[in-house]
ROMARVO-947970 format. One record per atom (N, C-alpha, C): residue number from 1; residue in one letter; atom name; x negated, y, z negated. Coordinates in Angstrom, 3 decimals, always signed. Atoms other than C-alpha are relative to their C-alpha. Layout:
! residues N
{node NUM,"A","CA",{X,Y,Z}} ...
! end
This chain:
! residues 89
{node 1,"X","N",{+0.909,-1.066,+0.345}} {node 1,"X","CA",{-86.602,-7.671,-39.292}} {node 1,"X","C",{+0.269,+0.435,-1.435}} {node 2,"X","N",{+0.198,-0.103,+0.976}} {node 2,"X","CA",{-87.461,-6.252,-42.601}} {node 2,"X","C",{-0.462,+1.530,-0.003}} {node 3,"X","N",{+0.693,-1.251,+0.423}} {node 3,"X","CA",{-88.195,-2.882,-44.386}} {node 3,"X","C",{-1.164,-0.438,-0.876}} {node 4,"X","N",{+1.416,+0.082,+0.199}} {node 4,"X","CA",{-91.648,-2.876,-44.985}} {node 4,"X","C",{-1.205,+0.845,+0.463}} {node 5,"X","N",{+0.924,-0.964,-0.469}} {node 5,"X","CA",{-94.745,-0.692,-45.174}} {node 5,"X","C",{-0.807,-1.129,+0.810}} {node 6,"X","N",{+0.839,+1.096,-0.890}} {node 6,"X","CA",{-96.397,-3.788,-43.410}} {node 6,"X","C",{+0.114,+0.203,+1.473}} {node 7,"X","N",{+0.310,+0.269,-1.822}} {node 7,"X","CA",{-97.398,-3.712,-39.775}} {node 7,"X","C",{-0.357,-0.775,+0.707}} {node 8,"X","N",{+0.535,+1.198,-1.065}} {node 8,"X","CA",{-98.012,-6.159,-36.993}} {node 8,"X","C",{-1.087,-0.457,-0.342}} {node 9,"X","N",{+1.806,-0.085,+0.398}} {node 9,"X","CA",{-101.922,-5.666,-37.850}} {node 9,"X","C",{+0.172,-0.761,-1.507}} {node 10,"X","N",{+0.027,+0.339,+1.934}} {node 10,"X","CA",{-101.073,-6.399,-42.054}} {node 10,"X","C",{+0.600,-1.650,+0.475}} {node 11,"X","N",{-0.767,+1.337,+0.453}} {node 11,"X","CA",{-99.505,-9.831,-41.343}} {node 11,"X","C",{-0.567,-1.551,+1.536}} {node 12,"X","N",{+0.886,+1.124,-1.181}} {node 12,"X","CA",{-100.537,-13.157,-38.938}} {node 12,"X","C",{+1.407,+0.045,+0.706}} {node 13,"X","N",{-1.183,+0.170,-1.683}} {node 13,"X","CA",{-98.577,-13.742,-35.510}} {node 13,"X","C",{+0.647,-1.082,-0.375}} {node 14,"X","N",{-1.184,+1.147,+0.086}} {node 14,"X","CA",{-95.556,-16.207,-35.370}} {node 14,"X","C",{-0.572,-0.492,+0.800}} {node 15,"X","N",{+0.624,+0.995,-0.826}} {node 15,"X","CA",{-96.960,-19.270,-34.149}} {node 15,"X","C",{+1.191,-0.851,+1.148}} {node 16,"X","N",{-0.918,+0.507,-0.704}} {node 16,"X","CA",{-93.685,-20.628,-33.044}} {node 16,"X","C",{+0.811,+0.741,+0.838}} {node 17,"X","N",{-0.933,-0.753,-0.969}} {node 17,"X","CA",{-91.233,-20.166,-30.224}} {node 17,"X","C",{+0.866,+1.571,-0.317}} {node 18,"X","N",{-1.521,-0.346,+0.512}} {node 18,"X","CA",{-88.732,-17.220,-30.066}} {node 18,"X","C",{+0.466,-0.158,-0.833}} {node 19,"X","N",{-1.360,+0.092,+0.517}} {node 19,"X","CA",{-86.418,-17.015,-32.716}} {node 19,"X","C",{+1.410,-0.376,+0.875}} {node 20,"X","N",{-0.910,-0.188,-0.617}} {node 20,"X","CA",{-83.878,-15.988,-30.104}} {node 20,"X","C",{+0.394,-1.684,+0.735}} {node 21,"X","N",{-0.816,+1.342,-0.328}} {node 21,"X","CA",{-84.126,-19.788,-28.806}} {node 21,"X","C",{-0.205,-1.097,-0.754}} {node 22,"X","N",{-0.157,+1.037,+0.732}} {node 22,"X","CA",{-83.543,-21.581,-31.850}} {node 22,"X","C",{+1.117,+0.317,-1.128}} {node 23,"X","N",{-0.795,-0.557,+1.332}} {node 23,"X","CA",{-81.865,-19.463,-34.589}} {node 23,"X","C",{+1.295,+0.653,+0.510}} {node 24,"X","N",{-1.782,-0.629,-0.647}} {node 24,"X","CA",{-78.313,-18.717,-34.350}} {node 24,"X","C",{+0.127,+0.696,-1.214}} {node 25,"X","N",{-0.572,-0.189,+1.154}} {node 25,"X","CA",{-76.207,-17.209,-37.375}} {node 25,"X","C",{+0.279,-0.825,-0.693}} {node 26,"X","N",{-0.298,+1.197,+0.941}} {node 26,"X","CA",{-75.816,-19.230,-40.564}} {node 26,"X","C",{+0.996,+0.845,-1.262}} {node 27,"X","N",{-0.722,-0.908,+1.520}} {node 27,"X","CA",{-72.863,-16.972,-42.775}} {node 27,"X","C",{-0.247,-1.116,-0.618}} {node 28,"X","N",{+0.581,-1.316,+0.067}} {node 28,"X","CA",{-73.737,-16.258,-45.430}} {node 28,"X","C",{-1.335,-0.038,+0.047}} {node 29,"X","N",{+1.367,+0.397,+0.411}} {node 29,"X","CA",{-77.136,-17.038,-45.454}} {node 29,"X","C",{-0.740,+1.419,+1.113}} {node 30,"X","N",{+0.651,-1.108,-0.943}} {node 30,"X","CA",{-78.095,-14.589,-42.334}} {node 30,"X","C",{+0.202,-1.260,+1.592}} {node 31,"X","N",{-0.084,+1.119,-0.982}} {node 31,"X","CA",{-79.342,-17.303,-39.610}} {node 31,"X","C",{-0.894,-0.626,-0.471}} {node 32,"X","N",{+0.294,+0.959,+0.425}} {node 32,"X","CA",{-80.853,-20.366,-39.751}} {node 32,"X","C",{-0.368,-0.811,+1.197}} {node 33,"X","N",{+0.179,+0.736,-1.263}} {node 33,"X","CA",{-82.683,-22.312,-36.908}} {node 33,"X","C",{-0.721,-1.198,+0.096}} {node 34,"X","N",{+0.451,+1.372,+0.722}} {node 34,"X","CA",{-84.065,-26.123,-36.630}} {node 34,"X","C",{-1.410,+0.151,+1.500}} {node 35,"X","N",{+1.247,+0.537,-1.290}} {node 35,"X","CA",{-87.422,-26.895,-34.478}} {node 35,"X","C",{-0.081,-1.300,-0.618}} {node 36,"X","N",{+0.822,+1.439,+0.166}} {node 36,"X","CA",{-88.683,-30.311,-33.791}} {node 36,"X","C",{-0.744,-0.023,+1.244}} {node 37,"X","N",{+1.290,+0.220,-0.999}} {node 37,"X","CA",{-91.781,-32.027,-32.583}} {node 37,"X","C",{-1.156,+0.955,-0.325}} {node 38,"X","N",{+1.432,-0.567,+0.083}} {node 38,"X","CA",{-94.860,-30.137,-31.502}} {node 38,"X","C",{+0.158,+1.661,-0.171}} {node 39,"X","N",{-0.160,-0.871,+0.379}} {node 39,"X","CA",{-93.325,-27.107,-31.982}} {node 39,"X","C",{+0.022,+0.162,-1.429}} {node 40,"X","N",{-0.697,+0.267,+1.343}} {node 40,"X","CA",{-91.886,-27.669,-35.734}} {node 40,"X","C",{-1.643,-0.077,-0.624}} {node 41,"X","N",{+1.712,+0.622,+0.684}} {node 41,"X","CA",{-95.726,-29.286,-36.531}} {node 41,"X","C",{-0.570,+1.484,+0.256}} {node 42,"X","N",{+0.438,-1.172,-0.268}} {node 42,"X","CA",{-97.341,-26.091,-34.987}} {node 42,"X","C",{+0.321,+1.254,-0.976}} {node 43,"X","N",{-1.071,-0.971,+1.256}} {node 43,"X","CA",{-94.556,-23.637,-37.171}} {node 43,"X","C",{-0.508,-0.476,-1.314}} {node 44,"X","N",{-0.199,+0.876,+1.561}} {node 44,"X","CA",{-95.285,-26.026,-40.426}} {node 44,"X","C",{-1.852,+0.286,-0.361}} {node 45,"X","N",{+1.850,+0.182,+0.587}} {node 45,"X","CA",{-99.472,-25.992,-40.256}} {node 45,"X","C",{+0.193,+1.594,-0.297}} {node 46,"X","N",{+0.676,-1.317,-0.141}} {node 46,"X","CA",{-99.245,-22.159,-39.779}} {node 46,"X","C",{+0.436,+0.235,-1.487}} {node 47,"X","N",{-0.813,-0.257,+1.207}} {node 47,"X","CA",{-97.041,-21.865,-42.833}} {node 47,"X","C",{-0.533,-0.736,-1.241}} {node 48,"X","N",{+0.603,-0.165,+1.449}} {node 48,"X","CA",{-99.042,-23.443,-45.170}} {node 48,"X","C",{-0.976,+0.562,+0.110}} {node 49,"X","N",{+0.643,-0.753,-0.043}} {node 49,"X","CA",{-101.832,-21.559,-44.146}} {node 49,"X","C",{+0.562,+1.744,-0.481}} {node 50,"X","N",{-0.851,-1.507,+0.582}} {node 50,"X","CA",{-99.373,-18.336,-44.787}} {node 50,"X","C",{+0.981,-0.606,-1.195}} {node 51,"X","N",{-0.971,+0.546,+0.734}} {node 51,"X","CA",{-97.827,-20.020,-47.913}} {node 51,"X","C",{+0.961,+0.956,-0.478}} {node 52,"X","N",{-1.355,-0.972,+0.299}} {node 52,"X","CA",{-95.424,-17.101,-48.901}} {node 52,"X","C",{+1.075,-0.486,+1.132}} {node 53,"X","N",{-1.045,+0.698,-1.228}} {node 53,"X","CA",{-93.573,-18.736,-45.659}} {node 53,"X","C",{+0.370,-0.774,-0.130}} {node 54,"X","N",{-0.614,+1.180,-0.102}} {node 54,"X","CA",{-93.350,-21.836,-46.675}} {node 54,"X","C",{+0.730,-0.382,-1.530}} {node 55,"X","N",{-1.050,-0.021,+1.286}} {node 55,"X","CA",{-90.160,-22.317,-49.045}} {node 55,"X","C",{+0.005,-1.618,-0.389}} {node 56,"X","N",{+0.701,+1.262,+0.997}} {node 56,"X","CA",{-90.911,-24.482,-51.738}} {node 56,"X","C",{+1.285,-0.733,-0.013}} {node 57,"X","N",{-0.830,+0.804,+0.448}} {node 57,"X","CA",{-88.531,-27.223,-52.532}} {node 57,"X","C",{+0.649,+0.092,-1.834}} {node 58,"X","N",{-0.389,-0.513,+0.889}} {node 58,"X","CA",{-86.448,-26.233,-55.512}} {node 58,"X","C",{+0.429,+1.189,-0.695}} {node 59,"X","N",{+0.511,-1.259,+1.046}} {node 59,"X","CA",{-87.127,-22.837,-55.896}} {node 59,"X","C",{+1.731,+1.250,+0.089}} {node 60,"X","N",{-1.537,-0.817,-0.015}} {node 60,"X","CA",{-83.338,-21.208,-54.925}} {node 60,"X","C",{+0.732,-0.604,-1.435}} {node 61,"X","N",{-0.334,+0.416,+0.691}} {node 61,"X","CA",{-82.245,-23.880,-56.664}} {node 61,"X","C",{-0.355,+0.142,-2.079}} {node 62,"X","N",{+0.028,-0.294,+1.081}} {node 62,"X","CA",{-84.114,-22.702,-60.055}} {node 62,"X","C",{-0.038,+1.252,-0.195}} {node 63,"X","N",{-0.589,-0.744,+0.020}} {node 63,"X","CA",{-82.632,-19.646,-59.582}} {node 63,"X","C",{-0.729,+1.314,+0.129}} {node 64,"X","N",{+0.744,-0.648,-0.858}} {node 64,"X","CA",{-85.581,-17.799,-57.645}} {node 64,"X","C",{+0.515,+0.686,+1.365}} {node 65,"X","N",{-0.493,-0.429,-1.494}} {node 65,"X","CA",{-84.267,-15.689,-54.997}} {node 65,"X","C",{-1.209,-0.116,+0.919}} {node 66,"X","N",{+0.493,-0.608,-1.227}} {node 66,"X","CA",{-85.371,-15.399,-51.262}} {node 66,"X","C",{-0.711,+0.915,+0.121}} {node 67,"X","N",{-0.059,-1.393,+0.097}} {node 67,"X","CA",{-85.446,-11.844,-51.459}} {node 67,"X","C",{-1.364,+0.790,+0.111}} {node 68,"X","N",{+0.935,-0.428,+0.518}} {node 68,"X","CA",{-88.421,-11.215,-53.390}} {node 68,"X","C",{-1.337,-0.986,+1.114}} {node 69,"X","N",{+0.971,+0.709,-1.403}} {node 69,"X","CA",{-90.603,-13.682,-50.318}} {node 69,"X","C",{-0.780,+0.862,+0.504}} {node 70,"X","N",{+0.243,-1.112,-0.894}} {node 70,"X","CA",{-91.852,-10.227,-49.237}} {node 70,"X","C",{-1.167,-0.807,+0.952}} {node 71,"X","N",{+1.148,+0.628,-1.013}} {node 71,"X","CA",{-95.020,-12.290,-47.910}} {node 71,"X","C",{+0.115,-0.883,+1.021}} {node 72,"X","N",{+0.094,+0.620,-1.020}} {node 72,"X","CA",{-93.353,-14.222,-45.944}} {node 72,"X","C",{+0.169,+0.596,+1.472}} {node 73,"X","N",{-0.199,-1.423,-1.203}} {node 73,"X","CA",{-93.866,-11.561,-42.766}} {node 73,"X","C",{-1.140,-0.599,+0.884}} {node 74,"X","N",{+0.484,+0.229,-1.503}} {node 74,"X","CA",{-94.999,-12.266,-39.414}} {node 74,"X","C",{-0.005,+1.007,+1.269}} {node 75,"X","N",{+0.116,-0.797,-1.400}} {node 75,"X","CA",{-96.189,-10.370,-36.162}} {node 75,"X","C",{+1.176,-0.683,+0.813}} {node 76,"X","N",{-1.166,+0.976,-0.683}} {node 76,"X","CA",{-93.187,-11.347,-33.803}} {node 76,"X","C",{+0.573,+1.105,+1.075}} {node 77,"X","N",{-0.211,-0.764,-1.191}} {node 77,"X","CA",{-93.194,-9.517,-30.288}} {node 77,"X","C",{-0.032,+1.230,-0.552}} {node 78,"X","N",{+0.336,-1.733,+0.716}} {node 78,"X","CA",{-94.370,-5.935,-31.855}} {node 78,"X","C",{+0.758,+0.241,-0.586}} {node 79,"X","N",{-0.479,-0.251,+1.016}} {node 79,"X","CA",{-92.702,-5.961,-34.540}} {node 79,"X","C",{-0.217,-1.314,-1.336}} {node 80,"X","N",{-0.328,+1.279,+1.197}} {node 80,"X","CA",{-92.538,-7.367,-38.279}} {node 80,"X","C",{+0.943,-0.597,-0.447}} {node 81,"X","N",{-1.289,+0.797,+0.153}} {node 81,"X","CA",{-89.940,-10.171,-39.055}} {node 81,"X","C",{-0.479,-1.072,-1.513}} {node 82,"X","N",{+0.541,+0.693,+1.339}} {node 82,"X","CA",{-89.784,-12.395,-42.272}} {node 82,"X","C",{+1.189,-0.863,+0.039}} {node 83,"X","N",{-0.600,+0.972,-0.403}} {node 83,"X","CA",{-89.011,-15.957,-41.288}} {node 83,"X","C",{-0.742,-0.941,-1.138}} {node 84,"X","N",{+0.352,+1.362,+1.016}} {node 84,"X","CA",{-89.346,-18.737,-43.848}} {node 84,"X","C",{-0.019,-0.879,+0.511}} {node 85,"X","N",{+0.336,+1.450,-0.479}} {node 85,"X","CA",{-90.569,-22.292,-42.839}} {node 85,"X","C",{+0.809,-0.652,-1.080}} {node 86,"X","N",{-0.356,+0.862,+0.781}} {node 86,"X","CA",{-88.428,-24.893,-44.715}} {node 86,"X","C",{+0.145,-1.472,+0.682}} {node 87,"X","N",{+0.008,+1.461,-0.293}} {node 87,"X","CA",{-89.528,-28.574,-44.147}} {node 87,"X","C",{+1.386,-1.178,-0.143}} {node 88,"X","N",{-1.396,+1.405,+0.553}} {node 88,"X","CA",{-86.593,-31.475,-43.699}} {node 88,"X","C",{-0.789,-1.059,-0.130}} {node 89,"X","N",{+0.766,+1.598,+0.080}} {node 89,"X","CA",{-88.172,-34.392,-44.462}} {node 89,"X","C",{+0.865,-1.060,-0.315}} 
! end
């Protein structure tokens, strides 16, 4: 979850499972969780449709924080959460 004037209504629904059954803790990062299959595909279309979700390739690395993602925010069981999609390919 996130501080944010955003509400359930301001942002699109999490297309994918639970968090709770995929994402564990990842110190330090926060947590960190893997889908595959028809779930993962499902999570991945929604996210480029919500592209603030979907974390670009490079962009930590050129010294872009996370942080500032504010768009990446999702409806997620009545409440707002801000989960980033990052593709393994």
């Amino acid at each position: 979850m996130v501080d944010t004037t955003a509400t359930v209504d301001d942002v699109p629904e999490w297309p994918g499972p639970s968090p709770s059954e995929f994402v564990e803790p990842n110190f330090p990062s926060g947590s960190c969780g893997t889908l595959t299959g028809q779930k993962a595909r499902v999570t991945y279309e929604a996210a480029v449709e919500h592209p603030a979700a979907l974390l670009e390739e490079g962009r930590v690395e050129e010294g872009r924080d996370l942080v500032d993602t504010t768009d990446a925010l999702w409806a997620l069981e009545g409440v707002v959460a801000w989960l980033v999609v990052e593709p393994q390919w």
